[in-house]
C-alpha positions as CSV (number, residue, x, y, z in Angstrom):
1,X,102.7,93.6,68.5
2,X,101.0,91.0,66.2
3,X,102.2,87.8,68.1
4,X,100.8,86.5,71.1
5,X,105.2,86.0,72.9
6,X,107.7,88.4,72.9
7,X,110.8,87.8,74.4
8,X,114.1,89.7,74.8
9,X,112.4,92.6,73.0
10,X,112.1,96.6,73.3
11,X,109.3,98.6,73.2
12,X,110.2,102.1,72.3
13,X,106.8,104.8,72.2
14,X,104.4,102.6,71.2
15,X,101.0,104.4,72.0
16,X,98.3,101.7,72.1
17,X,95.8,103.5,74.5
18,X,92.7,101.5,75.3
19,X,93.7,98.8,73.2
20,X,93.1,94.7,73.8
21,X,95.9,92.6,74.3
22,X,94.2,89.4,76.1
23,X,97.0,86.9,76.9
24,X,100.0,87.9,75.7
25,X,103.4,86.8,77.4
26,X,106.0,89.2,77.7
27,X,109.5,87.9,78.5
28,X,112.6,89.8,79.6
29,X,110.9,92.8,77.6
30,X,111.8,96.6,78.5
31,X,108.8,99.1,77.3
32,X,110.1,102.7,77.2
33,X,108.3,106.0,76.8
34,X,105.2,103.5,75.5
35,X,101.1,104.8,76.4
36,X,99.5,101.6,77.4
37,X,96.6,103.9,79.2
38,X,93.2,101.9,79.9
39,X,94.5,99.4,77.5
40,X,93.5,95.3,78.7
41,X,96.5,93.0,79.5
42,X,93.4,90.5,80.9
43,X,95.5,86.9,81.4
44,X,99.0,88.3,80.1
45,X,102.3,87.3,81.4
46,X,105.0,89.7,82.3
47,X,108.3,87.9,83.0
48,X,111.3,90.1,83.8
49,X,110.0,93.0,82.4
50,X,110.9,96.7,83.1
51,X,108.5,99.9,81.9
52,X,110.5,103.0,81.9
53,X,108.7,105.9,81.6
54,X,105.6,104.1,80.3
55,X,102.0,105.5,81.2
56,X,100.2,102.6,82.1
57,X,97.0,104.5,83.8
58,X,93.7,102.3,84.2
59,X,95.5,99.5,83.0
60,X,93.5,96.3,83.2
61,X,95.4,93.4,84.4
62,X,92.4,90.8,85.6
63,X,94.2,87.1,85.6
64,X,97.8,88.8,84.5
65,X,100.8,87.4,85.6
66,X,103.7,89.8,87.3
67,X,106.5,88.3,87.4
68,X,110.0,90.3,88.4
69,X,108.5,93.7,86.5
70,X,110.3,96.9,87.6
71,X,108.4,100.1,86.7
72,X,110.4,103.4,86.8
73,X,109.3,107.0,86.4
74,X,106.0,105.8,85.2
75,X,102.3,106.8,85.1
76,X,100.7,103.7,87.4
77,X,97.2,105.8,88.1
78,X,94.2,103.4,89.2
79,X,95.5,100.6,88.2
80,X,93.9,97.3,90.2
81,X,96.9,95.0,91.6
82,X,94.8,93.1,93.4
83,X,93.0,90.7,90.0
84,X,96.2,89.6,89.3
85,X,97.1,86.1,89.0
86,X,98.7,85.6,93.0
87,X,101.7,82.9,91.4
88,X,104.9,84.6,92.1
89,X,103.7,87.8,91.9
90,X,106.9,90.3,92.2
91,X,106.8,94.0,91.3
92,X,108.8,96.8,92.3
93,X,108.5,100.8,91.5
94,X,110.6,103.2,91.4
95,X,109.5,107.1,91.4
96,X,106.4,106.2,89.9
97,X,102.6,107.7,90.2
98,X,100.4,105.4,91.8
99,X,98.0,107.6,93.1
100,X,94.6,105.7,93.6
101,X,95.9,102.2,92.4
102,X,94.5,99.2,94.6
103,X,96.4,96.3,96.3
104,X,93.8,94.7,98.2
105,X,94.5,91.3,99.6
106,X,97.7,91.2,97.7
107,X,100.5,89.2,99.1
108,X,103.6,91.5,98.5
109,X,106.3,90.9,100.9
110,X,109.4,92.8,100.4
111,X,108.2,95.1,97.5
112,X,110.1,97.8,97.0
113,X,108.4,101.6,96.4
114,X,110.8,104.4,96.0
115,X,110.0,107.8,95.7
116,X,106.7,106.9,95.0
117,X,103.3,109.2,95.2
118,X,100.7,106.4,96.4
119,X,97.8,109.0,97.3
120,X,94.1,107.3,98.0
121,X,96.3,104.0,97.3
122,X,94.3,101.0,98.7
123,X,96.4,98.3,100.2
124,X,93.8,96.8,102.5
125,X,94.9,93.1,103.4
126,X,97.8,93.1,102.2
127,X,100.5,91.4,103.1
128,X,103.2,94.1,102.7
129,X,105.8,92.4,105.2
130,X,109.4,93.4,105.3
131,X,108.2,96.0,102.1
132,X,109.8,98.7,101.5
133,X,108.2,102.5,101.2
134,X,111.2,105.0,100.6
135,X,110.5,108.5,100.2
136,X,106.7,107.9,99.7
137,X,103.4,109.7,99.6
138,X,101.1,108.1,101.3
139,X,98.2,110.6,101.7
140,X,95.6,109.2,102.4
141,X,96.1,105.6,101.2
142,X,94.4,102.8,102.9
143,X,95.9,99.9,105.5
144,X,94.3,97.4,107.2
């Protein structure tokens, strides 16, 4: 993962934990099976991506762009939503662990969480109108 774009790629069990990768963009991109685990994604852009089966725990996203990214079946654990760059923010997960991730002041209308396990999850202030929580665990996760 050299170059700073990658579009229209695939990302097949790339393990990378803990590892910098400051400003990267990421277009149409599918990771699979990849370990991305307290690695720092500080100022990347992810533009129609999808992360299938991915473990993306402690992830740092400060300044990252979100853009259309679908994670399924994926390992979202602590992971803070809420430093993300607010510009057409759009995510959407789909029986994914987000246990302990925060949301705070997040504007997320119509997100989508399906089978989802959002324990401890802190969404205080956001704006999660018309969203969507299908078959979720919310113990005890945080609204305001």
């Amino acid at each position: 993962m050299e170059t700073l774009t990658h579009e229209d790629r695939t990302f097949e069990k790339v393990v990378e934990p803990g590892k910098a990768f400051h400003g990267r963009t990421f277009d149409k991109c599918t990771f699979t099976r990849c370990d991305f685990s307290r690695s720092d994604f500080t100022k990347s852009r992810f533009i129609d991506c999808t992360f299938n089966g991915c473990d993306l725990s402690m992830m740092k996203l400060r300044g990252a762009s979100m853009q259309h990214v679908v994670f399924k079946e994926s390992k979202v654990l602590g992971v803070d939503f809420s430093g993300c760059s607010e510009m057409l923010f759009s995510v959407r997960f789909e029986q994914c662990a987000l246990d302990h991730s925060v949301f705070v002041k997040r504007r997320m209308p119509k997100t989508r969480f399906t089978r989802c396990s959002l324990k401890s999850v802190d969404f205080e202030q956001a704006d999660l109108n018309e969203a969507v929580l299908d078959t979720c665990d919310l113990q005890d996760a945080v609204f305001n």
